[in-house]
C-alpha positions in Angstrom: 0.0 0.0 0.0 1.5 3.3 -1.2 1.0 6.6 0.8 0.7 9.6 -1.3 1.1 13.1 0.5 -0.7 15.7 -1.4 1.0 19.3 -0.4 -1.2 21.9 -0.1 -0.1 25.4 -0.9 -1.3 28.1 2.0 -1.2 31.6 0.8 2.0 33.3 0.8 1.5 36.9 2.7 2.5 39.6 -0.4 6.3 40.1 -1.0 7.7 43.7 0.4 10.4 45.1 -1.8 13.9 43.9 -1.6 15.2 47.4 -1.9 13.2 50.1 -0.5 15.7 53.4 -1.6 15.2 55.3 1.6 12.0 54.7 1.4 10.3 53.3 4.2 6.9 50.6 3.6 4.3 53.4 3.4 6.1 55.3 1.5 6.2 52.9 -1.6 2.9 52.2 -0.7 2.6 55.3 -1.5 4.3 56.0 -4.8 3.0 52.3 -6.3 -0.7 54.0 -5.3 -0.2 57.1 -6.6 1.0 55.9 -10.1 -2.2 53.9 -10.5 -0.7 50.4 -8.8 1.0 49.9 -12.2 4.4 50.2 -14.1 5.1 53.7 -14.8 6.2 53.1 -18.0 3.8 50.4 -19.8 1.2 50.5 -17.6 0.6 47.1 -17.0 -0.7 46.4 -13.5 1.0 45.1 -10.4 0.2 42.0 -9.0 1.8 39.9 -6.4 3.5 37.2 -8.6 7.1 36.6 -9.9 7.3 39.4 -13.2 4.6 41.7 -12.3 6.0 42.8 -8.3 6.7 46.3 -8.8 10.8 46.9 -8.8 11.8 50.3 -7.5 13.8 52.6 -9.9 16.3 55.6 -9.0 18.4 57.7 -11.1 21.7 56.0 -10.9 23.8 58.8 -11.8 22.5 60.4 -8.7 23.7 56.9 -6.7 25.7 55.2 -8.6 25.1 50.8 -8.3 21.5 49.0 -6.7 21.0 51.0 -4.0 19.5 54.3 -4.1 18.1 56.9 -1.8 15.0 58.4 -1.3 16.0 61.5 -3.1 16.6 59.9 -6.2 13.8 57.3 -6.6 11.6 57.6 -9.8 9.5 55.4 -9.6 8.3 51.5 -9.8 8.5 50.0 -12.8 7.8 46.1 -13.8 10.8 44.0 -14.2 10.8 44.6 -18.2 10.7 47.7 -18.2 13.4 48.3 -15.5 15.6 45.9 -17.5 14.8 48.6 -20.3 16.1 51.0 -18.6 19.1 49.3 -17.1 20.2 47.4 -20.9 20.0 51.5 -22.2 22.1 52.6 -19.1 19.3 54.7 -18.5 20.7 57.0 -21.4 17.9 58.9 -23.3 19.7 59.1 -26.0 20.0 55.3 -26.4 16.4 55.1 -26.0 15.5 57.5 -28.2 17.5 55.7 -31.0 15.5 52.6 -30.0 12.2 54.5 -30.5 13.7 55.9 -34.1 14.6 52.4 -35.5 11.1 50.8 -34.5 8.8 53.7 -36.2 11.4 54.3 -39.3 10.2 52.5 -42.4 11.7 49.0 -43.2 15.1 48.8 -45.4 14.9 46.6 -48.0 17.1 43.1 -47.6 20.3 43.8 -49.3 20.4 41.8 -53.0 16.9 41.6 -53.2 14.8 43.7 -56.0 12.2 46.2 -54.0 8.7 46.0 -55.7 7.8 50.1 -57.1 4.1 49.9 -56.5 
């Protein structure tokens, strides 16, 4: 006779953030409420699950590395977008030559006749 344990997952209580900036727990309470309880970037909503947890951001020229302070903070973004951010070195210039090549037209592939309709 074989004994099988069934697990039962209890509800975990919500995550707090890792790195808070200065900021103490009501006060990114307060900044994820006042942008809406979603990314300030996309827009997609927070929720309490691994990728959509809101991820504070700071301006890193301010404090240089991960850890920021409260004077500096930006804002909470989703993980995708912060890892926008962080891939661009938050440079605008970089993003704004990201934003250029996706709206320019298509170039043709190179060889290959272009149709003149």
């Amino acid at each position: 006779m074989t004994a099988h344990l069934r697990l039962i997952k209890t509800p975990t209580p919500p995550r707090k953030p890792r790195r808070r900036h200065g900021l103490g727990a009501s006060g990114v309470a307060a900044l994820i409420k006042a942008q809406g309880d979603a990314c300030a970037i996309c827009r997609v909503p927070f929720e309490d699950v691994p990728g959509k947890r809101p991820s504070l951001d700071h301006d890193h020229k301010h404090c240089p590395g991960k850890q920021g302070c409260a004077e500096c903070v930006r804002g909470a973004l989703c993980i995708a977008c912060n890892n926008l951010l962080r891939s661009a070195k938050d440079e605008p210039t970089i993003l704004q030559s990201a934003i250029d090549y996706l709206t320019a037209e298509p170039m043709p592939p190179k060889g290959r006749p272009v149709d003149d309709d």
